[in-house]
C-alpha positions in Angstrom: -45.3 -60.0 86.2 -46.1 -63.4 85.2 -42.7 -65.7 86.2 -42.5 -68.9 84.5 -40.1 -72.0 85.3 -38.4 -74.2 82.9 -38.9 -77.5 84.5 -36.3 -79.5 82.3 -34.1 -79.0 78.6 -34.3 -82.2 76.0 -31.4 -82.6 73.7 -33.0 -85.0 70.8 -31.0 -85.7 67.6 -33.2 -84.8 64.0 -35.0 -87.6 62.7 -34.9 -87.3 58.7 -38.3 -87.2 58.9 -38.3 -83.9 60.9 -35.5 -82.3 58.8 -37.5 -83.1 55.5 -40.5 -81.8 57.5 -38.8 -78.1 58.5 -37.2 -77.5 55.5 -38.7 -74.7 53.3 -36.6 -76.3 49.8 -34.4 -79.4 49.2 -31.3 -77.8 47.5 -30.5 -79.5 43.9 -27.6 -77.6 42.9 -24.2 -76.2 43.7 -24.5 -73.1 41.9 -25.3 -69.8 44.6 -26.2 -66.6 42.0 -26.4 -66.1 38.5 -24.7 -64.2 36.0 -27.0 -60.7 37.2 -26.0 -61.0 40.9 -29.6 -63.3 41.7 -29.9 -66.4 43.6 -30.1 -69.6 42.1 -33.3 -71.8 42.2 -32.5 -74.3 44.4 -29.6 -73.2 44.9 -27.8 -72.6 48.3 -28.9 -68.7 48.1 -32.1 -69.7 46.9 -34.7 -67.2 48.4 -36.6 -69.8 50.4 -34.0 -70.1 52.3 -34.4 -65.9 53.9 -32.8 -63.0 52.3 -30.0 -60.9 53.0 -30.5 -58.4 49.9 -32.2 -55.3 51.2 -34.6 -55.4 48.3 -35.7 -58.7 47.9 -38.6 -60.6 50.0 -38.5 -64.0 51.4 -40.4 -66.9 50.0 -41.2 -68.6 52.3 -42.4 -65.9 54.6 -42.5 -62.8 52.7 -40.5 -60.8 54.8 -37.9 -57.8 54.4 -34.2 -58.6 55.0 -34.7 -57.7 58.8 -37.8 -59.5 59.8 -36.6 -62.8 57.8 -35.1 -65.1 60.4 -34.6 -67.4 57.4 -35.6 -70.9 56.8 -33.9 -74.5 56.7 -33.3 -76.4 53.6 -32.0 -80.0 52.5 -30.0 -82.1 50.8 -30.9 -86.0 50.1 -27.4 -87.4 50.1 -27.5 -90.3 47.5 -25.7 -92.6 49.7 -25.8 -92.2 53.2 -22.9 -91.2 55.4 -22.2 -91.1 59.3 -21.9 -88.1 61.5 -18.7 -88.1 62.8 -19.5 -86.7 65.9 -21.6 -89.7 67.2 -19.6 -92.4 65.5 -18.2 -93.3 69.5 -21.7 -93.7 69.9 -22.2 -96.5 67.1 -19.1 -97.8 68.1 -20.4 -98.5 71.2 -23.9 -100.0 70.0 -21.9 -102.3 67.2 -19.9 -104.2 70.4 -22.8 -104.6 72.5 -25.3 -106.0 70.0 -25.3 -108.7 67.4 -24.7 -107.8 63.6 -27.6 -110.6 62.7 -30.3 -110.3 65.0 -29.5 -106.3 66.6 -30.2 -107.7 70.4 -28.0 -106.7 72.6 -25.7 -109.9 73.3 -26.5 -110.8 77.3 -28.9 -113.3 78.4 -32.5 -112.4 78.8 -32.1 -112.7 83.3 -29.4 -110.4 82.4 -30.7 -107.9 80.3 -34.1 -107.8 82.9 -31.5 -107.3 86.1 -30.2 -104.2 84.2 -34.0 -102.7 83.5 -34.9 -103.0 87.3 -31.3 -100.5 87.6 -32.7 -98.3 85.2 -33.5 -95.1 86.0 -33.8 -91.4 83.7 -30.2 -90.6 85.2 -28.0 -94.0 85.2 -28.4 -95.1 81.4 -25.0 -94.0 80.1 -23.7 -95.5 83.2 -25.7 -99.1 82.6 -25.1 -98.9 78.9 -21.2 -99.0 79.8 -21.2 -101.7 82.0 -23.2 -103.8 79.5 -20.9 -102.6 76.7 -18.2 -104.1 78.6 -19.8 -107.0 79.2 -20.9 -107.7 75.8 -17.7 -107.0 74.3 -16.5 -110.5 75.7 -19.5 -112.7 74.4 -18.5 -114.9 71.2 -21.9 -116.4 70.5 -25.3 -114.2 70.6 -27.1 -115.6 73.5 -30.2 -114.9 71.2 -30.2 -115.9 67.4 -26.4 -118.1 68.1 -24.5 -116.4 65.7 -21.1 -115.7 65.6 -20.7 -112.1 67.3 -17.3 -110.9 65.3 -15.5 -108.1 66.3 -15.5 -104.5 65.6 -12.9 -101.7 65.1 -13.2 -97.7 64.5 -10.4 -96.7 62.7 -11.4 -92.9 63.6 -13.2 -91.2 62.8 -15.6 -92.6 60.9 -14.3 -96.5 59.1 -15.8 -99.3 60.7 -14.6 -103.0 60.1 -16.6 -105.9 61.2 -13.9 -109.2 61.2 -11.4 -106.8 59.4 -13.5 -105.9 56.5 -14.9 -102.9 55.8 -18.5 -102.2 56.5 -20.5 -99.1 55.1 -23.1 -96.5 56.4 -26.0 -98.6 54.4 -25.0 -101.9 56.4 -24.1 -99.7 59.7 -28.0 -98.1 59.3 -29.6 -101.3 58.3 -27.9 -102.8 62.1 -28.7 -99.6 63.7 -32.6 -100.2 62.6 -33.4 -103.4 63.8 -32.2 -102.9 67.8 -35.1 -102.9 69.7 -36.6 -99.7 71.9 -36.5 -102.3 75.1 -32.9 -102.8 74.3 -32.3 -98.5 73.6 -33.5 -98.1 76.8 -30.8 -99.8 78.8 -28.2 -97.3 76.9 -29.9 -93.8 78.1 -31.6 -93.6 74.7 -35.5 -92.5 74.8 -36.6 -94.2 71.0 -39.6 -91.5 70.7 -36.7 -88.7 70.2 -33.4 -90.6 69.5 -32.7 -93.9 67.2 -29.3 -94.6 66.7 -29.9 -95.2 63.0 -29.9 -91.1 62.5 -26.3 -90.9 63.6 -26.1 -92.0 60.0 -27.1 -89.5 58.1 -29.2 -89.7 54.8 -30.5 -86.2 54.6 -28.6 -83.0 55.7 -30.1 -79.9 56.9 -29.1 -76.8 55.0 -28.8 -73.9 57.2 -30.4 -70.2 56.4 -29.0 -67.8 54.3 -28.7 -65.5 57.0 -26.4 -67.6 58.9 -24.3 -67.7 56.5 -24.2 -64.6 54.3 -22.1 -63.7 51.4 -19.7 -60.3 51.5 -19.5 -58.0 48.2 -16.0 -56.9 48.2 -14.9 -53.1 47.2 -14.4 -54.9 43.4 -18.1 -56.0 43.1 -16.9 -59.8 43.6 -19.5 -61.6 45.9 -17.2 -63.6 49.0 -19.2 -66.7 50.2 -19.0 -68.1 53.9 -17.1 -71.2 55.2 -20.1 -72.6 55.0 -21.8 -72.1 51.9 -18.1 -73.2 50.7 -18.5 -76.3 52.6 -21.6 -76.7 50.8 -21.0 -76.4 47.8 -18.4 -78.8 47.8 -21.0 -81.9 49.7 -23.6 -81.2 46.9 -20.7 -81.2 44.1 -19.8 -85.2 45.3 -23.1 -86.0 45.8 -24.2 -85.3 42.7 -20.9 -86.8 41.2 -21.6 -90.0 43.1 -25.5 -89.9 41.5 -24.1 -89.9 38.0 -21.3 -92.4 38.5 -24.3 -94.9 40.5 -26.7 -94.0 37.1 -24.0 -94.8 34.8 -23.1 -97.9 36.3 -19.2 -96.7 37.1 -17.1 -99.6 39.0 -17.8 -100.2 42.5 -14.2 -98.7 43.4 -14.8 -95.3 41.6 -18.2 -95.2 43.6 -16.3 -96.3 47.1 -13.7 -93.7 46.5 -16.4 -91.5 45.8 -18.9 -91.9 48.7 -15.6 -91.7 51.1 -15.3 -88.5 49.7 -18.7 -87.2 49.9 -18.3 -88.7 53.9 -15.2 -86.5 54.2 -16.6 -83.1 53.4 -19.4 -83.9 55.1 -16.9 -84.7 58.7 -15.2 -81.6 57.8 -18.6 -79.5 57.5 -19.5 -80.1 61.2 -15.6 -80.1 62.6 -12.3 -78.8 60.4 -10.3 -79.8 63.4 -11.4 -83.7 63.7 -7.9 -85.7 64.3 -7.2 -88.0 61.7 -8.5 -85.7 58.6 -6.9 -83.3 57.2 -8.8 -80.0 57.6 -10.7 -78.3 54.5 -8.6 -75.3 53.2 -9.0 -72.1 51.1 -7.1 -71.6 48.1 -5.0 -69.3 49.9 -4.0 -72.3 52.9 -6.6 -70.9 55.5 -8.4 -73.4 57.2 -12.2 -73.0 56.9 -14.0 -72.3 59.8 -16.8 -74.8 60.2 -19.6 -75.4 62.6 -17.6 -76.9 65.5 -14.8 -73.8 64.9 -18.2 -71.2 64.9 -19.5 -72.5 68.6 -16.3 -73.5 70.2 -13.4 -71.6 71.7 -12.4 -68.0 73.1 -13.7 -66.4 69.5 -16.5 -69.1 69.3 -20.3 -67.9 69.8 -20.3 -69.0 73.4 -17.8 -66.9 74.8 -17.7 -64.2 71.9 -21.2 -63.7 71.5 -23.3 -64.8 74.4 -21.5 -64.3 77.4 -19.1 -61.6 76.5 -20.4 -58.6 74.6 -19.3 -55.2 73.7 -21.8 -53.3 75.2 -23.2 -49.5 75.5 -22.7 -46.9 77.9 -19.3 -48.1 79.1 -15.7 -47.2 79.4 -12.1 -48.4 79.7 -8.9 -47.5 80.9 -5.9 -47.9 82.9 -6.2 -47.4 86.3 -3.9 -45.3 89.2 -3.9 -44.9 92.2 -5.4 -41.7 94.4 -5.5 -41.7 97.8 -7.5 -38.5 98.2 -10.5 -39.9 97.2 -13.0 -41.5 99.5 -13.1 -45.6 99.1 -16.7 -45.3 97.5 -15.3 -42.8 95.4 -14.1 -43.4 91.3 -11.8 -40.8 89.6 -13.5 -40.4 85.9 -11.5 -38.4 83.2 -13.3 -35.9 81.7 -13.0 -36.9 78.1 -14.7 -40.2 79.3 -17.3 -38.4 81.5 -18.3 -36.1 78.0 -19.3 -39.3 76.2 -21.3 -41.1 78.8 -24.6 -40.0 79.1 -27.1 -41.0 81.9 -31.0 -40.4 81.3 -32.8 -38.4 83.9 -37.1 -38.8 83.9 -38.4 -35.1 83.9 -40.9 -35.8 87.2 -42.6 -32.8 89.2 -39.6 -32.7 91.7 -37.2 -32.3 89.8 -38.4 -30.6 86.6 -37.4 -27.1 87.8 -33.8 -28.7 88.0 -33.5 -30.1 85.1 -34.9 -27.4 83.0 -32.2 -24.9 84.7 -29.6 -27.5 83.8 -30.4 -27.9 80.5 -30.6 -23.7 79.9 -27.3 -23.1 82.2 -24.9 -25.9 81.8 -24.0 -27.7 78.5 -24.4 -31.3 80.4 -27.8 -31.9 78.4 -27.5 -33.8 75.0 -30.8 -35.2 74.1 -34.0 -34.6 74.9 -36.5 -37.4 74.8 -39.9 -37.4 74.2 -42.4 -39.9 75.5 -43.4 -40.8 71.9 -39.7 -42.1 72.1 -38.2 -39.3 69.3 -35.3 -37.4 70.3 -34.1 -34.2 69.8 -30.5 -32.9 69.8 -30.0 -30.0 72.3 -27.7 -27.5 71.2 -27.0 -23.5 71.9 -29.2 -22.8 69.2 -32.8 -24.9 70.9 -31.7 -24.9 74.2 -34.5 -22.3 75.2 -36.9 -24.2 73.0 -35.6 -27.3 75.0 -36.3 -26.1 78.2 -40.0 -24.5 76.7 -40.7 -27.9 75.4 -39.4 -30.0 78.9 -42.2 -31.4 80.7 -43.4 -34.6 83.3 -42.2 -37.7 81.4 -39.8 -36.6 79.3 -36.1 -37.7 79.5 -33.1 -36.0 79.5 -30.2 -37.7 78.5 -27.5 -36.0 80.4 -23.2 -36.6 80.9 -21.9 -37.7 83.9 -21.7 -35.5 86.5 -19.9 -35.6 90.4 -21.9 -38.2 92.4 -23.4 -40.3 89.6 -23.6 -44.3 90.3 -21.5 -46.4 88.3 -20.5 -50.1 88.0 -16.5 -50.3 87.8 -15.4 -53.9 87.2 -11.9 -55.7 86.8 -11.4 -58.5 85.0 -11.0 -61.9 85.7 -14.3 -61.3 87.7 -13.6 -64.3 89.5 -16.3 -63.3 92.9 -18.9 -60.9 93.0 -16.9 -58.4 94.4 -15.3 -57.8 91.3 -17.8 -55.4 90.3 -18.9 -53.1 92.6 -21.2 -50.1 92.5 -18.9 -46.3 93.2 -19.7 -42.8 93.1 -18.3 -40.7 90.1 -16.0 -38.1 90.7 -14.7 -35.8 87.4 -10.7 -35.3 87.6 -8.7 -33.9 84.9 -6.1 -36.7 83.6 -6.7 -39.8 81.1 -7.0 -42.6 83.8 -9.6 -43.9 86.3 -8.7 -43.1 90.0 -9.4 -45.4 92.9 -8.2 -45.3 96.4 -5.4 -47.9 96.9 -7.7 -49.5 99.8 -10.2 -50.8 97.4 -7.2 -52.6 95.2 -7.9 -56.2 97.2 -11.8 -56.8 96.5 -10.6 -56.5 92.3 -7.2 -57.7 93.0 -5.8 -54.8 91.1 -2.3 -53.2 91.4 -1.2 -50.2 89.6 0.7 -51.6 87.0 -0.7 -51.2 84.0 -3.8 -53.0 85.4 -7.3 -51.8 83.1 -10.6 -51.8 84.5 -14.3 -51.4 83.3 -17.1 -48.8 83.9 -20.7 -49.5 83.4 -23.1 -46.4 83.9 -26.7 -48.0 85.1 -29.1 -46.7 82.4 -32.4 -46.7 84.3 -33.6 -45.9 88.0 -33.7 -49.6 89.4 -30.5 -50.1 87.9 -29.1 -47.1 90.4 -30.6 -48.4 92.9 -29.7 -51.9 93.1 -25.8 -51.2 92.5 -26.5 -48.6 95.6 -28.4 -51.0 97.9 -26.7 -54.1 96.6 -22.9 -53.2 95.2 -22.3 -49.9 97.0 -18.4 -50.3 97.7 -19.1 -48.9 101.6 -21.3 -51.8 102.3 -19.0 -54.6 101.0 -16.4 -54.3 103.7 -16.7 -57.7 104.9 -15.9 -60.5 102.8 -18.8 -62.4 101.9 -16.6 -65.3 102.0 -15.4 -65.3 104.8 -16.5 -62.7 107.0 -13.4 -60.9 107.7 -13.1 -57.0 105.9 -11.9 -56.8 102.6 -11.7 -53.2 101.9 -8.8 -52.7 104.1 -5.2 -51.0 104.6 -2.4 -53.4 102.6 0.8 -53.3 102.8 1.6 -49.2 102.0 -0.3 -48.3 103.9 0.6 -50.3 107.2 4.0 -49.7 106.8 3.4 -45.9 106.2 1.4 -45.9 109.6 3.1 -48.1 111.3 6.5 -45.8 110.4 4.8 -42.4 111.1 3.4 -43.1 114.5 7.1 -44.8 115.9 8.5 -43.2 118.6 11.5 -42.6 116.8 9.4 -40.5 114.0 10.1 -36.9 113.8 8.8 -33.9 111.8 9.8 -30.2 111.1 6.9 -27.7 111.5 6.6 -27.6 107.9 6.3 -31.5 106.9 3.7 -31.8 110.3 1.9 -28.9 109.3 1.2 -30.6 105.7 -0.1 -34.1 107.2 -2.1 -31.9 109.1 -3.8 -30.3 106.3 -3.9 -33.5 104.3 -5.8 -35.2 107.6 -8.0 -32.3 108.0 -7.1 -31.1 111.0 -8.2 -27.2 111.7 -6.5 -27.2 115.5 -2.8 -28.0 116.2 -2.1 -30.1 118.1 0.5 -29.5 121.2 4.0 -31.7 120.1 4.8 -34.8 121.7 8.5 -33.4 122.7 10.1 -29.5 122.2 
């Protein structure tokens, strides 16, 4: 098997060159499908942009529906606008460098002390320190101008000597700092400029990120996004018209500080000091910050926590009979988990006798991969057809390995690898000695079972997780798997000297122990 490392990861921000460069259309209009039910050209469903009609091809790639992985458009915003989320960022840059010149304002000794620091880990660091520093200089050391001050009113306002300055004047600033000068601020000028935080072409993301729903009445829903969209490319093309026909520079402002508000509101509905995008009907629309972030977000929902096959839930209670390495699986749960066996030369002879004597067999699987459903009507063709490398997909049976698992799985030894045992009832049975490892109690606690689907899988939960072999903590090597308080106090009570039994209650623990010889009494 051929391993490969990943040596390092490199966040960079999109130049507009490279989002011009990827994108498959630039979007002209708000409009999404036409009167028939067919996307627009050059519109936001255009199908440059991927499909997500089973019947239509790509095209840009030509590809069905599921092959598509869809393409990026864009949108040339007439004027340009900031991106909220890096606007701390500008700030920052605006106090340490002069408006006229763009040099950062220390003296040249200064600025050449703070390169020898330098190093690919300290730049936010160094870029602090010399933001403080600049912050206090009046005059720029470098072209003498007057340095002014700056203030964010947030998120995304800037005043220079209490007037407003715009993106245009931000981007034309951002421009002329020098890469010797980025450098001291962590930046690397071949993938970052500052003057991209300032945005003068958007990337439109694929279709197939953001689909549209046909509701039971034939009415086409659009995402948050496209929604979000539509309204950017509605002000921008407002704001074309009103530059063309020569409106008044306050319609113009008022319009370009709306076209910057939909545009903060597209990457983040939740950014304090703006009032978040709504639905008609009051619903806040979820936007690309909301997607990612957050218990429901892609991260947590998506990624990390999936719904996945071959597993089961339910609440747990207690059994003492059982053995420690032992799990108590209702049956109901135990008739819809299925565990594939590989027809080999050992064990053929088994499996064909359990597919024509038992009804545990479901599907057979051939090595081409098809399937076939056993039932009482093909079983003997089943077991006619069964050969070496055929699978058997099978239910759970008595001494099967499975992965239970309680959550929070806060060490490893919340998941640990048990032995299934099939008991009548709706509710998983574990011996109360196994409770500490999961931290569980019996009181209303739920808990997780995962049946390994292939033969490494068994055997790494057996060699590795096998609930016998985690006695000790790996923590800190005292056992973990032990008697708790019931069970000390019922020991500790039945062997007092004070303890007594009638013949029948003594004959009962005997049983229960396993004891085949009684025992002479400790007094008559």
């Amino acid at each position: 098997m051929l391993v490969k490392k990943i040596s390092s990861i490199q966040f960079n921000v999109l130049s507009p060159a490279m989002v011009r460069k990827m994108s498959a259309l630039e979007i002209k209009t708000p409009d999404t499908y036409d009167k028939d039910g067919y996307p627009m050209e050059g519109g936001l469903m255009d199908q440059h942009l991927g499909v997500i009609n089973p019947g239509l091809r790509c095209k840009t790639c030509g590809q069905k529906m599921k092959q598509c992985p869809g393409h990026f458009g864009s949108l040339e915003l007439v004027r340009p606008v900031l991106h909220s989320e890096f606007s701390k960022r500008i700030e920052q840059l605006m106090h340490a460098t002069c408006k006229e010149c763009s040099r950062i304002a220390l003296p040249e000794d200064k600025l050449e002390y703070y390169r020898r620091m330098l190093t690919p880990q300290n730049g936010e660091i160094i870029g602090k320190k010399i933001t403080a520093k600049a912050r206090k200089v009046k005059k720029c050391p470098h072209c003498k101008a007057e340095k002014g001050t700056v203030v964010l009113d947030k998120p995304t306002n800037f005043f220079f000597n209490k007037e407003r300055i715009y993106p245009t004047q931000i981007r034309e600033w951002m421009e002329k700092i020098p890469e010797k000068d980025l450098e001291l601020f962590g930046y690397r000028p071949e993938t970052i400029r500052p003057e991209w935080f300032i945005l003068t072409v958007m990337p439109v993301p694929p279709v197939t990120i953001r689909p549209s729903i046909t509701l039971e009445s034939g009415i086409k829903s659009e995402d948050d996004l496209t929604h979000k969209l539509v309204d950017i490319i509605r002000i921008n093309l407002r704001l074309k018209d009103n530059i063309d026909a020569g409106a008044p520079q306050l319609i113009i402002e008022d319009l370009w500080d709306l076209l910057q508000y939909h545009v903060t509101t597209y990457f983040d509905n939740n950014t304090a000091g703006v009032p978040p995008a709504k639905h008609r009907s009051g619903r806040a629309l979820r936007t690309l910050v909301q997607r990612l972030k957050g218990k429901k977000g892609r991260f947590r929902h998506n990624l990390t926590g999936k719904r996945v096959n071959f597993a089961a839930r339910s609440t747990i209670t207690p059994d003492p009979y059982i053995l420690i390495s032992e799990v108590g699986i209702p049956e109901e749960i135990a008739n819809e988990l299925t565990v594939p066996e590989m027809v080999t030369e050992w064990n053929k002879k088994e499996i064909q006798a359990l597919v024509k004597d038992t009804d545990k067999a479901i599907y057979l699987v051939r090595p081409n991969e098809t399937r076939k459903k056993i039932d009482e009507t093909n079983k003997q063709e089943a077991v006619d057809e069964i050969d070496v490398g055929f699978k058997v997909e099978r239910k759970l049976m008595d001494g099967d390995v499975v992965l239970f698992n309680r959550q929070p799985s806060l060490h490893r030894l919340s998941m640990l690898a048990h032995k299934a045992r099939i008991m009548p009832g709706r509710t998983f049975r574990i011996n109360p000695i196994v409770c500490k490892p999961y931290n569980a109690d019996f009181d209303g606690d739920e808990m997780n079972l995962h049946v390994p689907q292939t033969e490494e899988g068994k055997t790494e939960a057996l060699e590795l997780m096998f609930v016998r072999d985690q006695v000790i903590s790996p923590r800190y090597g005292a056992p973990i798997i032990v008697l708790a308080e019931d069970g000390v106090t019922g020991l500790f009570a039945l062997t007092q000297n004070s303890t007594e039994f009638t013949k029948e209650e003594a004959m009962k623990y005997f049983y229960d122990i396993g004891l085949k010889e009684i025992p002479k009494p400790d007094r008559g």
